[in-house]
C-alpha positions in Angstrom: -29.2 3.8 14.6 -28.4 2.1 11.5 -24.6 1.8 10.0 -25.8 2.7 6.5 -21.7 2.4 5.0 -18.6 1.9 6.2 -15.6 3.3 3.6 -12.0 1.8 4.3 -8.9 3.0 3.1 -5.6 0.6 4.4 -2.8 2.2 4.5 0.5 1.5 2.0 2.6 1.0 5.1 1.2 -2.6 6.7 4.2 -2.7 9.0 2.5 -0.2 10.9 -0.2 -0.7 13.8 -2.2 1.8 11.8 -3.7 -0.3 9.3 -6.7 1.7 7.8 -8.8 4.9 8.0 -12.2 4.7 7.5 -15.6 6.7 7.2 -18.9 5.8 8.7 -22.4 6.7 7.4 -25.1 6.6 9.7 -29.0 6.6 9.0 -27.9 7.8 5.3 -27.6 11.7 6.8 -24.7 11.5 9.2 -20.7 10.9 8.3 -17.6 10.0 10.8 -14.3 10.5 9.3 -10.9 9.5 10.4 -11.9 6.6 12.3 -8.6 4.6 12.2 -8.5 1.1 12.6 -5.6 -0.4 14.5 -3.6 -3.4 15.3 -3.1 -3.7 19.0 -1.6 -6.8 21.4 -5.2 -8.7 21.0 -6.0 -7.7 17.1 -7.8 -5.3 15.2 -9.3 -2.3 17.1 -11.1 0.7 16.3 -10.0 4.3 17.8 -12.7 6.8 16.8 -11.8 10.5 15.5 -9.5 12.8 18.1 -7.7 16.2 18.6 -4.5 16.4 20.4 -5.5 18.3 23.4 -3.9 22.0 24.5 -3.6 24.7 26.6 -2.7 28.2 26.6 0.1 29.9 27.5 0.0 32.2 30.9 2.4 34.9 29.4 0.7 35.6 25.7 -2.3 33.5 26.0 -1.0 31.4 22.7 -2.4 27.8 22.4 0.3 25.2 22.3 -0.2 21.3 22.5 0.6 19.6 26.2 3.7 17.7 25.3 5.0 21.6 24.1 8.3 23.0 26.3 8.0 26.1 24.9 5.0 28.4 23.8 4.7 28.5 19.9 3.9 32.1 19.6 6.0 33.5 22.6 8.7 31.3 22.8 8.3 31.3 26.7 8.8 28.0 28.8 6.0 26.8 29.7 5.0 25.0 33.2 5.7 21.0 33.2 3.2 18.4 34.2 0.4 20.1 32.5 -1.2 17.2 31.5 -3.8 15.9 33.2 -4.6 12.2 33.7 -7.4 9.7 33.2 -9.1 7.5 35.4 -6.6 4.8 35.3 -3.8 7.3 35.7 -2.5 7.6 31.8 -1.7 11.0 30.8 -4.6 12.8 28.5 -3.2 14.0 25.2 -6.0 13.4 23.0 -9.9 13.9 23.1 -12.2 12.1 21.1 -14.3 14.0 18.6 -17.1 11.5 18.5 -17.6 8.2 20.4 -20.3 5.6 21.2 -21.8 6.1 24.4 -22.7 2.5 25.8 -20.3 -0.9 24.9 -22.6 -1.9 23.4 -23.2 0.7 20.4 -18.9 0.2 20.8 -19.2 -3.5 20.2 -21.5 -3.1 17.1 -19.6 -0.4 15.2 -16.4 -1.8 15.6 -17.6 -5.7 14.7 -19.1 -3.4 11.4 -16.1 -1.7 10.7 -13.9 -4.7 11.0 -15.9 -6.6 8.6 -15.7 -3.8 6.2 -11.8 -3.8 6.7 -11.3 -7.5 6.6 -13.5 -7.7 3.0 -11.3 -4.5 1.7 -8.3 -6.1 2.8 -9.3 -9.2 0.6 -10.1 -7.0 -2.3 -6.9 -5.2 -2.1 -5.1 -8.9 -3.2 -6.8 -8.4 -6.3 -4.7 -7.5 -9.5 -5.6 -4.3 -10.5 -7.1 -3.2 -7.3 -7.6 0.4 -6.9 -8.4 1.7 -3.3 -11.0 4.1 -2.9 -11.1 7.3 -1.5 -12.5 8.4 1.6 -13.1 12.6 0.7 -14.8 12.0 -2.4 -18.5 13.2 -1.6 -21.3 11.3 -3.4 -24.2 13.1 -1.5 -24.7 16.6 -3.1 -26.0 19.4 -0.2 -29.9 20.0 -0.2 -30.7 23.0 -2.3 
């Protein structure tokens, strides 16, 4: 698997621990988007696309997020401690979209996407810098 681009987009805010989204081109066929790039207790790292995870209510069968009291198309209570837990007993409130399978796919496409941040970050110093954006689509569909 080849990392054919990486897109970064830092975000206005740099107070924030969110310091950039980015998109990820594989092979020159394949795109990630929303792969955010962080700053955490031991630097930069990488937190591939996610959905906040849900379940459904047992009166009306509505779908409400975990951390939800109250069903949002019923308005009935719903049951606590819903949420499961991972291995190292942190509660599960989001699931990743796509994710490398091995460290050491991990290891590469963060080191890749890191690179990528710290030479836009550079750029971004630059009078007259002008970010780029992520949604633009270069690559037309096959007809």
């Amino acid at each position: 698997m080849e990392i054919s681009e990486v897109r970064v987009k830092i975000v206005a805010n740099q107070d924030d621990r969110l310091k950039a989204f980015c998109s990820m081109t594989l092979d020159n066929e394949f795109v990630i988007r929303d792969i955010k790039i962080i700053e955490g207790a031991g630097g930069l790292f990488v937190a591939m696309p996610s959905r906040k995870m849900s379940d459904h209510c047992s009166k009306c069968g509505g779908k409400n997020h975990l951390r939800s009291k109250f069903c949002s198309n019923c308005g009935a209570r719903l049951m606590e401690n819903r949420i499961k837990q991972d291995v190292q007993g942190r509660m599960k409130l989001h699931a990743d979209i796509a994710h490398p399978i091995n460290a050491g796919c991990r290891k590469r496409i963060q080191e890749r996407i890191i690179e990528a941040f710290s030479t836009e970050y550079e750029k971004s110093k630059q009078p007259g810098y002008k970010p780029i954006e992520l949604d633009d689509d270069e690559f037309a569909p096959d007809e």
